[in-house]
C-alpha positions in Angstrom: 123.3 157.0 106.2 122.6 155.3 102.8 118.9 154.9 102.2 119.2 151.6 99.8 116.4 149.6 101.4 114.1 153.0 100.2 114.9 152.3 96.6 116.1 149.9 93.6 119.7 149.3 92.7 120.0 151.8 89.9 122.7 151.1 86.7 124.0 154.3 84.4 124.3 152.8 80.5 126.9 155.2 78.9 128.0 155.3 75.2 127.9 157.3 72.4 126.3 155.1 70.4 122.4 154.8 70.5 122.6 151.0 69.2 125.1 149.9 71.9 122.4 151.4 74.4 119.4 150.0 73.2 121.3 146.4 73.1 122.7 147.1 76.5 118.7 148.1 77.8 117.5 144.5 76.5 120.2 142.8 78.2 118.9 144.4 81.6 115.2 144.4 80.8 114.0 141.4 83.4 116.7 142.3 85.8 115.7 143.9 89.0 117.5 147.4 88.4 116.2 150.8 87.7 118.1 151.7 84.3 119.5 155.2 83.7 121.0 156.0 79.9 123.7 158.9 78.6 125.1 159.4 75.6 128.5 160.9 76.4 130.0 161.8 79.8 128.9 165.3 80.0 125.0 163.8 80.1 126.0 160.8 82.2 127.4 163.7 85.1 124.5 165.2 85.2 122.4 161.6 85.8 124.9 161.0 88.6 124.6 165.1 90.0 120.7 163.6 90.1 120.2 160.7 90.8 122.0 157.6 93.2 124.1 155.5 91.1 125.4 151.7 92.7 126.9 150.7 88.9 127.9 152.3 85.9 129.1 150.7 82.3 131.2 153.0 80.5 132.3 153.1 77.2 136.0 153.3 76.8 135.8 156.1 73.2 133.5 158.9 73.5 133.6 162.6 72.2 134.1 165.5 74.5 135.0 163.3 77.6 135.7 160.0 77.0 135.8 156.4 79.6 138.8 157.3 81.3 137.7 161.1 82.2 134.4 160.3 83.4 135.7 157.5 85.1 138.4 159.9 87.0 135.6 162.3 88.3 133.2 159.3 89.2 136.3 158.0 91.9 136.5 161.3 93.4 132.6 162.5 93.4 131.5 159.1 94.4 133.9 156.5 95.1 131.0 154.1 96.2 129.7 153.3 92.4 131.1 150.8 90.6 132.6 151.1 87.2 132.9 148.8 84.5 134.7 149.4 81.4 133.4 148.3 78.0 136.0 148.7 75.3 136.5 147.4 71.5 139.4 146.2 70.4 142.8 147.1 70.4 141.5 149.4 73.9 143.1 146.7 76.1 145.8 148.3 77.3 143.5 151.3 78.3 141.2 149.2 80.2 144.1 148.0 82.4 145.1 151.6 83.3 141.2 152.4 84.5 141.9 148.9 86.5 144.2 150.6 88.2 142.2 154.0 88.3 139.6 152.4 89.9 137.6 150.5 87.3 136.3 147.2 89.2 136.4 145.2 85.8 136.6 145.7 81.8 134.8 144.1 79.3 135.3 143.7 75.1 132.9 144.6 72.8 131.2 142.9 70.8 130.3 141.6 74.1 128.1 138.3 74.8 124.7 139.4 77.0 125.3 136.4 79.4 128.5 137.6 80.2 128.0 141.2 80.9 124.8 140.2 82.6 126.4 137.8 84.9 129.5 140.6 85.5 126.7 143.0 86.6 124.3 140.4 88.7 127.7 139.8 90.8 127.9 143.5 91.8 124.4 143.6 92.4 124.7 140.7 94.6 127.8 142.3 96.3 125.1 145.8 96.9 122.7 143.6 98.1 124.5 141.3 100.7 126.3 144.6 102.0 122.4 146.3 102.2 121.7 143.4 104.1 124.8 143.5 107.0 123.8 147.5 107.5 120.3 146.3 107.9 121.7 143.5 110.5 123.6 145.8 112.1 121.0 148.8 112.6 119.0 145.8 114.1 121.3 144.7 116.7 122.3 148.3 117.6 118.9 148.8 118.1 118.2 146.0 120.2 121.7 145.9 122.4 123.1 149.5 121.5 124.2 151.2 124.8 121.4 154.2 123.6 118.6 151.9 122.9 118.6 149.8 126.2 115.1 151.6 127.6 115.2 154.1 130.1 116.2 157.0 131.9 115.3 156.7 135.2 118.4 156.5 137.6 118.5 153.0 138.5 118.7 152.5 134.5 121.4 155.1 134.3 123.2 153.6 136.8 122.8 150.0 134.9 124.1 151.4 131.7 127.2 152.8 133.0 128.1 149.6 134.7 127.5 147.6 131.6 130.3 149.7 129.6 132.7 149.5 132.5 132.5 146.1 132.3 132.0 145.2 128.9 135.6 145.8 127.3 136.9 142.8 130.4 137.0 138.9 130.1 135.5 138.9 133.5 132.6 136.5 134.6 129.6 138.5 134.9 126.1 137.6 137.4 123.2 139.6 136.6 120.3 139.2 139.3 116.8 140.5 138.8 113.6 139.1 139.0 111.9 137.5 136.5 110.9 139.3 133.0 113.1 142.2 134.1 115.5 141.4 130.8 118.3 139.9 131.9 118.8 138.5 128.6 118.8 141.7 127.3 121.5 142.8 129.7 123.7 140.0 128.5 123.4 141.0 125.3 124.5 144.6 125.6 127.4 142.9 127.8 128.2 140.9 124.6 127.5 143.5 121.8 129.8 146.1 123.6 133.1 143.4 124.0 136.0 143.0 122.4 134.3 139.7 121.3 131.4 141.0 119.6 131.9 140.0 116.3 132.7 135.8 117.4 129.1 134.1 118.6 127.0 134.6 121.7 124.7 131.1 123.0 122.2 131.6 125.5 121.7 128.5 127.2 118.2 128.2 129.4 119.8 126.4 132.5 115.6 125.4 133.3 114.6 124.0 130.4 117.0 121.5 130.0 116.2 117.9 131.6 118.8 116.6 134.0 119.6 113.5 131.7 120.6 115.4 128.7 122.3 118.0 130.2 125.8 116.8 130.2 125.3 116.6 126.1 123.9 119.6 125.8 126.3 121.6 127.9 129.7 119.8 126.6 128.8 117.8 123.4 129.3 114.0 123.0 130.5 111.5 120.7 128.7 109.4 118.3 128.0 105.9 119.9 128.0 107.6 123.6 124.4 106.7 124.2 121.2 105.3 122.4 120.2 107.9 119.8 123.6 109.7 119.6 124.3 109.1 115.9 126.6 111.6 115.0 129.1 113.4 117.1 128.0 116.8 118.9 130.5 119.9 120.2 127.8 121.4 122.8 126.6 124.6 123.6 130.1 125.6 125.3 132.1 124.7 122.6 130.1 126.4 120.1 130.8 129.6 122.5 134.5 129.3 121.2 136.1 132.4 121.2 132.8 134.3 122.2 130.4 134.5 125.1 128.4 132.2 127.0 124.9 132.8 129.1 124.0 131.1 131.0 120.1 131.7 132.1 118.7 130.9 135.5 122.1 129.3 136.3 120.1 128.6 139.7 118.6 125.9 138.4 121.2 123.7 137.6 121.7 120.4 139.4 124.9 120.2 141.7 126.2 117.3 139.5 126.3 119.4 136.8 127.8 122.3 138.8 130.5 120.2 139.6 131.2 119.8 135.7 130.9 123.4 134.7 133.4 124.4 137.2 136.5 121.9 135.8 135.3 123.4 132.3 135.6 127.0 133.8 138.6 126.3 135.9 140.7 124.0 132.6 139.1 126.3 130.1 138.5 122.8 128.6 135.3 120.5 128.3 135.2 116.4 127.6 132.4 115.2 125.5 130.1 112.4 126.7 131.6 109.1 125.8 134.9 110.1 124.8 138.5 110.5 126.4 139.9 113.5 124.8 139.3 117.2 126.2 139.2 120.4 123.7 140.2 123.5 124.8 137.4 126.4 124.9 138.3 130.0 125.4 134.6 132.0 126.2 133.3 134.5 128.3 130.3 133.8 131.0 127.8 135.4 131.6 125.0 134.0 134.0 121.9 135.5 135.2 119.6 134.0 137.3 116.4 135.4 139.9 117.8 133.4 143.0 119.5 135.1 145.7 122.5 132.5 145.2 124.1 132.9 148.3 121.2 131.8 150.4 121.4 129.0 148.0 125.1 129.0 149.0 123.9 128.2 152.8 121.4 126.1 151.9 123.7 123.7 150.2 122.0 123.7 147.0 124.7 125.8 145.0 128.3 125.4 145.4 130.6 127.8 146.5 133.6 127.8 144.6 131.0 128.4 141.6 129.4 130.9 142.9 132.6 133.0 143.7 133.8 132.0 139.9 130.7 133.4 138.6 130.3 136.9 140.7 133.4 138.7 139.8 131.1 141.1 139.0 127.1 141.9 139.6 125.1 143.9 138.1 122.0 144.4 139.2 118.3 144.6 136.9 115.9 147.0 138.3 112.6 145.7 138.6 109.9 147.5 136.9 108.3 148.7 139.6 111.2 150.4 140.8 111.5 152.7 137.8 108.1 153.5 136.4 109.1 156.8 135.4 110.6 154.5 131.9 106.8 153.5 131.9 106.2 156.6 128.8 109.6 155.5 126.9 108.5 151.8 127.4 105.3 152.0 126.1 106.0 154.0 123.3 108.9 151.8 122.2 106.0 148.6 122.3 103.2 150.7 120.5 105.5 151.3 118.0 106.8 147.7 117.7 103.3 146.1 117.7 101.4 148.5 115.6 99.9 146.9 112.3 99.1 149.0 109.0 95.5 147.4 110.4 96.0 149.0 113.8 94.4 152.3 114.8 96.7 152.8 118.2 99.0 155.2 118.1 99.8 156.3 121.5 99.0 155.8 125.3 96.2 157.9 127.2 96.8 159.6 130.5 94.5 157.7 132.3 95.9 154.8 131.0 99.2 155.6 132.0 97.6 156.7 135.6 96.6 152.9 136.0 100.2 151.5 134.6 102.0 154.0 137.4 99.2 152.4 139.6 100.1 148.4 139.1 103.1 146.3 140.7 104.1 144.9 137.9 104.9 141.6 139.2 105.9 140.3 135.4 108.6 143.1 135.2 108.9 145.0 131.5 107.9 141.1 130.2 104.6 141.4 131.6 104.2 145.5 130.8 105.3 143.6 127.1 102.3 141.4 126.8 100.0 144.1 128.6 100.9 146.4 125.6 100.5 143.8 123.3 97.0 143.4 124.0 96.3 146.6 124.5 97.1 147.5 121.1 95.6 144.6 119.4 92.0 145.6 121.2 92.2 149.1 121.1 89.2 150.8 119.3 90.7 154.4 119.6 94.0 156.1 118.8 94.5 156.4 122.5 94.9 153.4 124.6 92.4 153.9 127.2 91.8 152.1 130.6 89.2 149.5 129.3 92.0 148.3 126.9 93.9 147.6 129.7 93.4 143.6 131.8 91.0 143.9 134.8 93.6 143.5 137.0 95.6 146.4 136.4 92.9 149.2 136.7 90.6 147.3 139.2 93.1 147.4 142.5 92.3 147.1 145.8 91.6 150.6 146.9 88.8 150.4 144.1 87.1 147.4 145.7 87.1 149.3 149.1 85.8 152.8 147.4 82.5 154.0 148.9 79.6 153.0 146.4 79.6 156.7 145.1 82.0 156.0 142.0 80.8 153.3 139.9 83.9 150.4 139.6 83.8 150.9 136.0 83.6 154.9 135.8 86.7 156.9 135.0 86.6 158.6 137.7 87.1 155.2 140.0 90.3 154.5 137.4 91.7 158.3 138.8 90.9 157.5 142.3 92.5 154.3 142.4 95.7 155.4 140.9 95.8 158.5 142.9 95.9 156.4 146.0 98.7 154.0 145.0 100.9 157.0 143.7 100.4 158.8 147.0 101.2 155.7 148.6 104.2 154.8 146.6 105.5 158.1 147.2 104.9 158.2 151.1 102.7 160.7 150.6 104.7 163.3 149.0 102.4 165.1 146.1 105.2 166.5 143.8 106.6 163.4 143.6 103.0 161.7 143.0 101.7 164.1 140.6 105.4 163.1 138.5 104.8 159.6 138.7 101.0 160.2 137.6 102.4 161.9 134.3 100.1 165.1 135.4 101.0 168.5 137.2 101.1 169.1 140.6 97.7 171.5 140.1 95.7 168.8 138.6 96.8 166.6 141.0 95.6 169.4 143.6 92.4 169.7 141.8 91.8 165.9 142.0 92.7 165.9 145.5 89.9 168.2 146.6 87.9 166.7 143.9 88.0 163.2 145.5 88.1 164.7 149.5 91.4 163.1 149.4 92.6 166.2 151.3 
């Protein structure tokens, strides 16, 4: 991978003549490049054996190997640098063949400073925007990649296969889980991994928007349609055009505006507020929501035909507390993310862990999120310990019934308590316990008698 966000865009100066250099050096003095210099093209090979080159201006007449040689072996060695030809007169029709060697421009000499300044600035600008979509793109893979949606555990496995199965269709999609379990997230991958990846995908929070500008929102209106609406609006579908649609906690939404959303989904077209005229809208939806919709179904507060339009296909979020063997890969991956240059964290005790494994996690990977958050912001140690955890996740219920022998605030309470719940979780079964403690089956033995837990 190319490292360019390590280091500066870096410009070889070559010509034979030490004037032309030194002029061509004070035309680049304030610019934000790292300058390299050769005198012929034997020297100006071994700068770009050395060192990365983005640019190179090469004069046209040298001894030994002149323009067009060097600029023959720069296409083939490396293809990615640019090469501009400076040539004086009467070398026109020269120029024009390294054009068509490869040469991304030519200039005349004498030359102007402005104008081989400005030629360079736009192929630094072109390095620079392309540095910027590989940054963009290593971001997004990160975040929705297939690799980097966290976990192993089985349930996750199981998740991540589905998502590929279903990514390369137009079908409607309804992801269920419970709340902070990353639906969102889901949707994304869905998104990221489509034929339509590269058109836009709007989230649309089905609970946050009031009842009375819903209609707007959703499908757009025209200016004059109501006090306020100065200009005219497409709408969150519309802007979808082409691309994908979530819509979050679709639950939520009123039956009114049910009614609406299925014509658009049914006529693959939506009608503004106010006005008479219906645009055609090609997009993919995806909905998510933590309601078991078809109880909402029977209780008449979700409508049918919607419902079947939107479950072609479920998938399924695990909650957290079904897969807390991620707990490790989750944790590292928000240590990471929240550390600070300021920050002395850098990883996640085992009694800490003990008392994660321990906890419910009612808040899903959103809570675990926050948890870790503040975990690392309070730390004092480079292991998260216990006491950097909230109260409520190390001080349980079997802790408040111990016998008074452990203090509530000992380490030794934090091991008993999460002992307990992982035996408990597990039905009892110690291999199984000892896994889900991050410790061996002999230390969980040891404990065991330790604690009279026998």
């Amino acid at each position: 991978m190319d490292n360019r966000q390590d280091r500066q865009f870096s410009l070889l100066l070559v010509d034979d003549e030490p004037a032309i250099l030194a002029s061509l050096k004070r035309v680049f003095r304030k610019a934000p490049y790292k300058i390299h210099t050769a005198e012929n093209g034997r020297l100006a090979m071994e700068v770009l054996q050395q060192t990365k080159i983005d640019a190179a201006l090469v004069d046209l007449k040298m001894p030994e190997m002149d323009g067009m040689a060097l600029l023959e072996l720069v296409r083939k060695q490396w293809p990615s640098v640019q090469v501009v030809i400076l040539t004086g007169f009467g070398g026109v029709k020269e120029a024009v063949e390294a054009i068509q060697m490869g040469a991304v421009d030519f200039l005349q000499k004498p030359f102007e400073p402005e104008t081989i300044e400005a030629r360079v600035n736009q192929i630094y600008h072109i390095w620079y925007l392309e540095l910027e979509n590989q940054r963009l793109r290593e971001k997004i893979e990160f975040q929705f990649g297939y690799d980097h949606l966290i976990g192993n555990s089985i349930a996750m496995l199981k998740l991540k296969k589905m998502i590929m199965q279903v990514a390369g269709s137009d079908a409607s999609v309804l992801i269920q889980g419970e709340t902070g379990t990353g639906k969102e997230l889901v949707a994304r991958a869905i998104h990221h991994h489509s034929p339509r990846r590269s058109q836009s995908f709007v989230p649309v929070d089905c609970a946050s928007i009031s009842e009375t500008v819903m209609g707007s929102e959703l499908f757009g209106h025209v200016k004059g349609a109501f006090t306020g609406a100065h200009e005219s609006t497409k709408g969150l579908i519309r802007s979808a055009d082409k691309g994908t649609l979530f819509l979050d906690e679709v639950g939520e939404l009123p039956l009114a505006m049910q009614v609406k959303l299925l014509r658009a989904i049914q006529e693959k077209e939506v009608r503004p507020v106010g006005s008479s005229q219906s645009h055609t809208v090609d997009v993919r939806i995806l909905a998510a929501t933590n309601r078991n919709l078809e109880e909402e179904v029977a209780q008449g507060r979700f409508r049918q035909d919607l419902y079947y339009r939107l479950n072609v296909v479920v998938l399924g979020v695990p909650s957290l507390s079904s897969r807390l063997e991620d707990i490790p890969l989750l944790t590292r991956f928000f240590i990471q993310q929240f550390a600070s240059p300021a920050s002395t964290v850098g990883h996640l005790t085992n009694e800490a862990l003990a008392c994660l494994n321990a906890y419910d996690w009612p808040g899903n990977v959103r809570e675990l999120e926050n948890v870790m958050r503040r975990a690392v912001a309070m730390g004092q140690s480079k292991g998260i310990m216990p006491s950097d955890l909230p109260e409520n996740i190390y001080s349980g219920h079997a802790m408040a019934t111990d016998s008074n022998q452990l203090n509530s605030d000992s380490l030794a309470a934090y091991e008993l308590t999460a002992i307990r719940n992982a035996l408990l979780k597990c039905d009892g079964h110690r291999k199984k316990a000892a896994g889900l403690l991050g410790i061996g089956e002999a230390t969980l033995y040891r404990k065991l008698k330790q604690y009279e837990l026998e």
